[in-house]
N, C-alpha and C positions, 0 to 999 in steps of 0.2 A: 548474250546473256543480259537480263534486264538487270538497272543496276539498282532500281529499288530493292532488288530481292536481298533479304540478310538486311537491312537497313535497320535501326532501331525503332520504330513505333511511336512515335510522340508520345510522354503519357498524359491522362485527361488532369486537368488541374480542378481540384476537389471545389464545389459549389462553396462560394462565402456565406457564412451566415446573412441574413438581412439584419442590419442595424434594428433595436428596437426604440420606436418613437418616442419621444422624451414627451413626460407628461405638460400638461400647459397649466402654467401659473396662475393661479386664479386670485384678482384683485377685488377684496371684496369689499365695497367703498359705501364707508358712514358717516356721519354729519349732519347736524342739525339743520331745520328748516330754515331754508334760505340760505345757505353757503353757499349753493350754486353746487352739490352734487351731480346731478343729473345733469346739469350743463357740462361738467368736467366730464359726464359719461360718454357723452356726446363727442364731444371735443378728441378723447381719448380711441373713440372709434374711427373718427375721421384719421386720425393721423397714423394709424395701424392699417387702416385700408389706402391710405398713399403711400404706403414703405411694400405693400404687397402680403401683408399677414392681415386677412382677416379677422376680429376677435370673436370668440363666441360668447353672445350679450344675454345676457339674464336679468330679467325688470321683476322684483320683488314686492313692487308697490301697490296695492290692490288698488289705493283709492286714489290715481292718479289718472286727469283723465284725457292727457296726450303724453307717448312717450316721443320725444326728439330722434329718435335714433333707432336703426332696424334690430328690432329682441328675436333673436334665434326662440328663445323661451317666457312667455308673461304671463302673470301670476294670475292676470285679468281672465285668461283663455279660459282659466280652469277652476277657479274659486268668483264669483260673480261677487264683487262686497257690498253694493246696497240690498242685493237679496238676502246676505249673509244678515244684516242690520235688520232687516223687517222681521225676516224670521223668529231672530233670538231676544229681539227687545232689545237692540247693543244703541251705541253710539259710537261715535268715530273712532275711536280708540279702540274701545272695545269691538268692532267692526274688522277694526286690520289685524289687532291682534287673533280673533277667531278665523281670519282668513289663513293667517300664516300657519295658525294648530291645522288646516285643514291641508293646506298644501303640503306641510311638513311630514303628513302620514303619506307624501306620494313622491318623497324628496330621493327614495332608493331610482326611480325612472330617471330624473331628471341626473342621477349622478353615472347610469347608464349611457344615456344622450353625451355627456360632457366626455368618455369616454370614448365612444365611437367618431367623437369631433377631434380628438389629439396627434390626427395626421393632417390636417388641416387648419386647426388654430394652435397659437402660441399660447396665446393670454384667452384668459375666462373674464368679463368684466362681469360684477352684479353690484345692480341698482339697488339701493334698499326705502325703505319709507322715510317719509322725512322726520317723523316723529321716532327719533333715533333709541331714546328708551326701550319702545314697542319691542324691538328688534336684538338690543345688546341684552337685555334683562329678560327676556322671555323665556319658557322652553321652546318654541320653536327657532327661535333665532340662535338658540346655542346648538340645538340637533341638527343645524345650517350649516353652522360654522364649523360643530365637529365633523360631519362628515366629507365634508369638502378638507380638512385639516390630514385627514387620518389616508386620504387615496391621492393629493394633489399638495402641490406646495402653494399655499393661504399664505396671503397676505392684507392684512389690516389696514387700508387708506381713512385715514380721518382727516376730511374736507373740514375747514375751517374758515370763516367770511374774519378778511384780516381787516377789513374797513372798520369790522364794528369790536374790534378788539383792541384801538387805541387807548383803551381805557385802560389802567392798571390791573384795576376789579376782575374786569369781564374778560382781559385772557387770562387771567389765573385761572377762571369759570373754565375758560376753555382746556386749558392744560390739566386742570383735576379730571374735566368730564374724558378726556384722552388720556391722562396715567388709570384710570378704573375700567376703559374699555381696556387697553393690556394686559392688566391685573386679572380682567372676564376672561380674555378670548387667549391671553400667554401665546398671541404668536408674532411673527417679524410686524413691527408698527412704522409707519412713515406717516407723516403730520405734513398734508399740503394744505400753504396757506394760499387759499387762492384772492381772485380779486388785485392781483397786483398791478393790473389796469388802476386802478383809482388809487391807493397807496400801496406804494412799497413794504415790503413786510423785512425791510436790514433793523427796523426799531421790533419786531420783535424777537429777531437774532439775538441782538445784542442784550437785550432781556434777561435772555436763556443763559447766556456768555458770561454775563457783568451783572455780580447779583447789587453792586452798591449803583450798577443803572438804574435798576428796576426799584431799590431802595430809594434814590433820587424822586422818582416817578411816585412812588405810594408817600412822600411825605406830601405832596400835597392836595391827599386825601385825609380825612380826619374821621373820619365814622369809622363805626365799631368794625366795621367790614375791611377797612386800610387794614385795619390792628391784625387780623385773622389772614388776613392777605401774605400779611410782613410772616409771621408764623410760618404759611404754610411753602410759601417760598423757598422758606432753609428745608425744607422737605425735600420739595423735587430738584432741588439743586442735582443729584445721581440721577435722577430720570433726563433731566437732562442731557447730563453726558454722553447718553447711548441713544438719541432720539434721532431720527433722520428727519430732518426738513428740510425741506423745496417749496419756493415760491411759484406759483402759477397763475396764470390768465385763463380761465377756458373760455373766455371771449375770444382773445386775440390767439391765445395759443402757444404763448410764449413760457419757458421751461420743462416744454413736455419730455426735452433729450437730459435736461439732469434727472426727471422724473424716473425716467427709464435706466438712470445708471442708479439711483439710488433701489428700484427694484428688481435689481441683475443683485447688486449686493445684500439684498434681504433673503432672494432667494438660496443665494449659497449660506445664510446664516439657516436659512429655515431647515437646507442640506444638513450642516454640518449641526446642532443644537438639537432643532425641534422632531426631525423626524426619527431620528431614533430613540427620543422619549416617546413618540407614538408607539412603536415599534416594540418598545418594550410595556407600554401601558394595555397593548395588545395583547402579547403574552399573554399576560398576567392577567387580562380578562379570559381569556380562554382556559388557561392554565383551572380558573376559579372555578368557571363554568365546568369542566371536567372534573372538579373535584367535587363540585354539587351534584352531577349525577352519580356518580360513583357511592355519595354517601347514602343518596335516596335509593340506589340497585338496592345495597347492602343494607338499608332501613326494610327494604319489602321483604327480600330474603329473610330479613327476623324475625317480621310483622309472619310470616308466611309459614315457618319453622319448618322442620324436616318431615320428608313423608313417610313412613314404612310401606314397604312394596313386600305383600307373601306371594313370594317364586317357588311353591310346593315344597321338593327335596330339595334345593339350591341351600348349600352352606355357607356361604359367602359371605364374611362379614361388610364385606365391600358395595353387597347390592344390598344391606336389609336397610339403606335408606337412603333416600337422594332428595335434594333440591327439585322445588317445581320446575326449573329452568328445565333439568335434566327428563323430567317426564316428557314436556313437551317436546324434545328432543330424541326421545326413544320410543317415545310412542309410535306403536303399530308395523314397528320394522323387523327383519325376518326371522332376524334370532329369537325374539319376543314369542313371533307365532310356531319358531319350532320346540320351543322351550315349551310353551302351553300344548304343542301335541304329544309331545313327550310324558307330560306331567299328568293325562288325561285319564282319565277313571275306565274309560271303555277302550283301551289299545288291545286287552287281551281279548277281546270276541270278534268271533267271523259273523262277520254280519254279511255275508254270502248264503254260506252253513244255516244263518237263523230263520232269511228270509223264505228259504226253500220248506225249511221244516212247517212253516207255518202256513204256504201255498197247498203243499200234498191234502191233508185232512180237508182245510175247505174244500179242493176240489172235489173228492168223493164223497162231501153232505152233499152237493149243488147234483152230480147225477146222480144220485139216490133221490134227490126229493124229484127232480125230472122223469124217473121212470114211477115212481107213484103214480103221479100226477096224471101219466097219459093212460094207466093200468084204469085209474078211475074213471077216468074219462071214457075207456072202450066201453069198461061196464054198463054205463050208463046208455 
């Protein structure tokens, strides 16, 4: 006797779900002309493509005219900007910024592409123009950053050249023009100061840390601008506190792994804070927009008023009026048309019986005038 037989059967062990792909963090990096953004872009790619993550790179900048580094996506391919300038009578400015209006109506593809790339990149980098205004204050730059905010976890890089901010003055400049981009964009913000190749950026730590440093520092300036400096100081003293900074080099390349641990922690802030304020701002645009059609249905319906329908002997208070919705609704369908034969003026005649009545007589005028006819005819 075989001794498989009567044996239990293995049972199949049920298919596991496949993990779904985590979305890829999108860095989206600003700073003024000459901080050395785009070299950090640079920088930042190289060192994701030696750890074995790819990034997928987006170049913003119309009127740039070598990018350093391979762009999955540029802005160049698809909006030409000295064509855009001749066209419209622009100048620079007004050149990138009519480029960005232009691109920005074609921003749902490009949010497509970053989507079909989430099994193969981590991070999103995007380059932006150097004239950083163009971009933080425009509507195209905020229809950027919203929608990258609302499907992907955004984070705000503000490249800052730490050489040229030994001044008391001019990093105040810096730090107001970085608490009013957070104030724009309200999402996770990290402040690299790069250049730390040529000075160290621990004097402007301690800045941020030790306001009677930076008090130290602003006494010996005397213009009216020290005075407005010292003021605005005690302001961002809170902004401060919550600010992540890292020094970097994108020459050399040195603090790229705090960089990366400070946006491990932005993004679980953007997890835990920001996305369910989308989430709920979402809603509540939907929610609106449903309640805008609903009121304009109910606007036509009024505009439109009720229609009376005469259905013959039908008593019915219920059919002597309906909504146009309902016509078009019941129009032409079978009860309609047994109800109109029902209700029809001619059901009581045989129109068999009539047809016949009215064949006999014609027939015998037609041989009557035939036998005339050929009676004359012999005669003659």
């Amino acid at each position: 006797m075989d001794s498989a037989v009567g044996a239990a059967a293995p049972e199949a062990e049920a298919p596991q779900p496949r993990p779904q792909p985590r979305p890829p963090v999108c860095l989206l990096v600003l700073g003024m002309a000459g901080s050395g953004k785009t070299t950090f872009v640079q920088r930042l790619t190289g060192y994701l493509h030696g750890l074995g993550s790819p990034p997928y790179v987006i170049n913003l900048d119309p009127a740039v005219h070598e990018v350093p580094f391979p762009a999955n996506i540029d802005i160049r391919d698809t909006v030409k900007y000295k064509e855009v300038m001749k066209q419209y009578g622009l100048g620079p400015n007004g050149g990138i910024v009519t480029s960005l209006n232009l691109f920005a109506t074609r921003f749902d593809q490009v949010m497509k592409f970053i989507e079909k790339s989430q099994n193969m990149s981590q991070y999103v980098l995007i380059d932006t123009p150097g004239q950083i205004e163009v971009f933080t204050w425009s509507a195209s730059g905020t229809i950027i950053t919203e929608a990258l905010a609302s499907s992907f976890p955004t984070i705000v890089v503000y490249v800052m050249d730490t050489s040229r901010s030994t001044n008391p003055v001019t990093f105040m400049s810096n730090m107001l023009y970085a608490c009013s981009i957070l104030y724009k964009t309200k999402l996770p913000f990290i402040v690299v100061m790069n250049k730390t190749d040529i000075i160290d950026h621990s004097f402007a730590v301690e800045w941020m840390q030790d306001f009677e440093t930076f008090q130290d520092a602003l006494n010996q300036e005397t213009t009216y601008v020290s005075n407005l400096t010292r003021s605005m100081s005690l302001v961002l003293d809170e902004f401060y506190s919550s600010l992540r900074v890292v020094g970097v080099s994108a020459v050399l390349g040195t603090g790229l792994e705090e960089f990366f641990v400070q946006v491990t922690s932005a993004t679980e802030e953007y997890e835990r804070e920001y996305r369910p304020e989308y989430e709920r701002l979402k809603k509540t645009l939907a929610h609106a927009q449903s309640q805008q059609q609903k009121e304009q249905l109910d606007r036509l319906r009024k505009d439109m008023g009720p229609v009376a329908l005469d259905r013959g002997a039908a008593t019915d208070n219920s059919a002597s009026a309906v909504t146009p919705s309902d016509l078009i609704l019941t129009r032409g369908t079978a009860d309609e048309e047994e109800e109109d034969e029902e209700d029809s003026d001619t059901d009581d005649i045989d129109h068999k019986v009539t047809e016949e009545s009215h064949e006999e007589p014609a027939f015998k005028n037609f041989m009557q005038e035939s036998v005339t006819w050929y009676r004359n005819r012999s005669n003659e």
